[in-house]
C-alpha positions as CSV (number, residue, x, y, z in Angstrom):
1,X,26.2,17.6,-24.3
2,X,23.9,19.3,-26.5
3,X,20.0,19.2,-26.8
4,X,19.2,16.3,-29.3
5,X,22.1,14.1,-26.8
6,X,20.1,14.6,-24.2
7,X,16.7,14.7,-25.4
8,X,17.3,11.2,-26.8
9,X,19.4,10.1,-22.7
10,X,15.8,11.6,-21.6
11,X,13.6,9.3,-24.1
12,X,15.8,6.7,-23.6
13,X,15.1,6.7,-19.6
14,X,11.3,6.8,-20.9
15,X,11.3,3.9,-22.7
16,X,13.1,1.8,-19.9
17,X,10.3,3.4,-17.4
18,X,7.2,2.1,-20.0
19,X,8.5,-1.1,-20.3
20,X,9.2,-2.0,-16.7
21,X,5.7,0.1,-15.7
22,X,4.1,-2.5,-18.2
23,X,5.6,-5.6,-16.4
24,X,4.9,-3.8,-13.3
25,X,0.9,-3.1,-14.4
26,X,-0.2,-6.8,-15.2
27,X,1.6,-8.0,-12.4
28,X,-0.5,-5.6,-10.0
29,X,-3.6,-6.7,-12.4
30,X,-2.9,-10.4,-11.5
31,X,-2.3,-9.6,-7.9
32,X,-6.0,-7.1,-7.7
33,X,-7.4,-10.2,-9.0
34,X,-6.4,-12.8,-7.2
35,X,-6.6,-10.9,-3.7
36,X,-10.4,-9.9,-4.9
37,X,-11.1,-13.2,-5.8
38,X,-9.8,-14.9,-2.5
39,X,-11.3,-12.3,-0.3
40,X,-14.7,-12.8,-2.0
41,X,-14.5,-16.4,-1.6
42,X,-13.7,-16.1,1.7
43,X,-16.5,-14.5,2.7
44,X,-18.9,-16.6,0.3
45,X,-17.1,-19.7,2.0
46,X,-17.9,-18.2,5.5
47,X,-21.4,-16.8,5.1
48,X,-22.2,-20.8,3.4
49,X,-21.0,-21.9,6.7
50,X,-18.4,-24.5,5.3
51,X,-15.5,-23.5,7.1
52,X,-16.9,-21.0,10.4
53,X,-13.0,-20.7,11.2
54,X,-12.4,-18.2,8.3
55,X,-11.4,-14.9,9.9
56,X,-13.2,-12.2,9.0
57,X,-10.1,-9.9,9.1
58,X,-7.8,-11.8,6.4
59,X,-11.0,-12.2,4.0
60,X,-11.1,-8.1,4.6
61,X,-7.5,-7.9,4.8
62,X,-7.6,-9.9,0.8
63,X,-9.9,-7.3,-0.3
64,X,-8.2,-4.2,1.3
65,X,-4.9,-6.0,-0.7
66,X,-7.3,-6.1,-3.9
67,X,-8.1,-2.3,-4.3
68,X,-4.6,-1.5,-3.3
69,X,-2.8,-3.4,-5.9
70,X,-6.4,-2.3,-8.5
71,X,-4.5,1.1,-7.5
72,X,-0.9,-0.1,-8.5
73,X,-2.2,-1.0,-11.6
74,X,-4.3,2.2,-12.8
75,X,-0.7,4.0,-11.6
76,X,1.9,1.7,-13.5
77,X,-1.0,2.5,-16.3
78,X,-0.1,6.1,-16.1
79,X,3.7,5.6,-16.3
80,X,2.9,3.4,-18.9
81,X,1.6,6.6,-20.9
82,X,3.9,8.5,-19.5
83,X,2.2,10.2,-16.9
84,X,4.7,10.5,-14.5
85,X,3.4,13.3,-12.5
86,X,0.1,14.2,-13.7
87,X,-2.4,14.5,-11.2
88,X,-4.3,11.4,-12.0
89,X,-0.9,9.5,-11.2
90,X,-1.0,11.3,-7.6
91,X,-4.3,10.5,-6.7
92,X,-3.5,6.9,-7.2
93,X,-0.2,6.9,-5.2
94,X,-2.5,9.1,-2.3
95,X,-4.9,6.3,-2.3
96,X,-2.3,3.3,-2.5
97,X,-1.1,5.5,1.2
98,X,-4.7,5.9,2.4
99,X,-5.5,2.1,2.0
100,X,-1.9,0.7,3.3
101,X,-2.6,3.0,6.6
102,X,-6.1,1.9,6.9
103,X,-4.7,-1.8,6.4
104,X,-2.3,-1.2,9.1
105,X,-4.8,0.2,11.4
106,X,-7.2,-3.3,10.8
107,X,-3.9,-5.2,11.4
108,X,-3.2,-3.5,15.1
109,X,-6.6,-3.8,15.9
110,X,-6.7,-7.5,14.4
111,X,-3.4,-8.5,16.2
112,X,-4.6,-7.2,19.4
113,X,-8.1,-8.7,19.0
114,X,-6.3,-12.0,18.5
115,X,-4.1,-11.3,21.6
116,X,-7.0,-10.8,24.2
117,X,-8.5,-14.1,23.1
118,X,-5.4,-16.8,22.8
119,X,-3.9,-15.4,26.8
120,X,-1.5,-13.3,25.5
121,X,-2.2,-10.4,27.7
122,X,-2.7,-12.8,30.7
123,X,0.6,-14.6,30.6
124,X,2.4,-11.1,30.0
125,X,0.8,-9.4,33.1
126,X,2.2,-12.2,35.3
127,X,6.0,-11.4,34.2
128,X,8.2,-9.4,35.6
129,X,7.6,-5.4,35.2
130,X,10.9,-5.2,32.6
131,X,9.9,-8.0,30.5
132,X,5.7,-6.7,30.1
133,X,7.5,-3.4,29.2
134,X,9.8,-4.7,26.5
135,X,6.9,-7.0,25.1
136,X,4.4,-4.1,24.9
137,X,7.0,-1.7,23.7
138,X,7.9,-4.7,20.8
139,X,4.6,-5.1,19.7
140,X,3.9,-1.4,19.7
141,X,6.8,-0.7,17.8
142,X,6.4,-3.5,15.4
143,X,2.9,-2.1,14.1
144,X,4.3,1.5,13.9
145,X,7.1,0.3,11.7
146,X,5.7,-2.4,9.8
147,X,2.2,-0.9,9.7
148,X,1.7,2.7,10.0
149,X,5.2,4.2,8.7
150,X,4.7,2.8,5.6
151,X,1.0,4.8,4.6
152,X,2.4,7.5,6.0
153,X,5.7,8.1,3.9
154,X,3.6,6.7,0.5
155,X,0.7,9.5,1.9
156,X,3.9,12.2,2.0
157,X,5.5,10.9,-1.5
158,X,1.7,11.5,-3.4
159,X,2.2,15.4,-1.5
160,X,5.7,15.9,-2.9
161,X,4.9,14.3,-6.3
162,X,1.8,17.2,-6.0
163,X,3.8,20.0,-5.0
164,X,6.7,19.3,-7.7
165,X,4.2,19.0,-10.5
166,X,2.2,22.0,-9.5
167,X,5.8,24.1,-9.2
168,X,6.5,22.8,-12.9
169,X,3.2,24.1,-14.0
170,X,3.5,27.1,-12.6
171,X,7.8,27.8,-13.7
172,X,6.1,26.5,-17.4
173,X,3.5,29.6,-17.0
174,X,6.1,32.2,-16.1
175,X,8.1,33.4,-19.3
């Protein structure tokens, strides 16, 4: 292959990347919307004391869900543009990871909070030693898995995307 075949394979890929990140951006735009606009009207519902049943978790939970996906969008914005590894399109990934472990924190706590007050904990202290352990052990695996892991490897993605940029910058300095 020579230069211009692959220069135009490598513009090619781009375009495919823009397009998709453009379907991909107003999607996430819809979805920072919507999840804004029922986590605000879940609190207005609750603090007007129409419905006291509204958990304050899932109207939190609708926000946290609402500045995650804002963060999707201003990313899928950048690949839009072609920003694929600037720094700008780091920082959102980095904070996409920072609010998805910070959601699966709430959701441990939230899950245990609703735990201690329906029995749970109660009707699984009077079984038998093996069956508390594998319940406990479910649940605690569960929220590491479903929960944590997921912030965590998005967190370490935004750090490689960093380091790989910052290598190119500095191999595009040396002649």
């Amino acid at each position: 292959m020579n230069a211009n075949e692959i220069s135009l394979k490598v513009s090619s890929v781009l375009d495919q990347i823009q397009k998709i990140s453009a379907f991909l951006r107003n999607i996430f735009f819809a979805a920072a919307m919507a999840f804004g606009f029922i986590g605000i009207l879940g609190y207005g519902l609750t603090i007007a004391g129409v419905h006291p049943s509204l958990s304050f978790y899932l109207n939190l939970s609708s926000l946290g869900r609402a500045v995650e996906c804002w963060f999707a969008y201003k990313l899928f914005s950048c690949y839009v543009r072609g920003d694929l590894f600037s720094p700008k399109a780091v920082r959102c990934i980095r904070w996409i990871g920072i609010i998805s472990l910070l959601m699966g924190i709430g959701n441990i706590f939230n899950t245990q909070h609703v735990h201690l007050h329906n029995g749970w904990f109660t009707n699984v202290n009077s079984s038998p030693w093996l069956v508390e352990m594998v319940l406990y052990l479910q649940i605690v695996l569960f929220h590491l898995v479903h929960d944590l892991i997921p912030g965590f490897v998005i967190l370490f993605i935004a750090w490689l995307m960093d380091e790989g940029r910052k290598i190119q910058e500095e191999q595009e300095l040396t002649v």
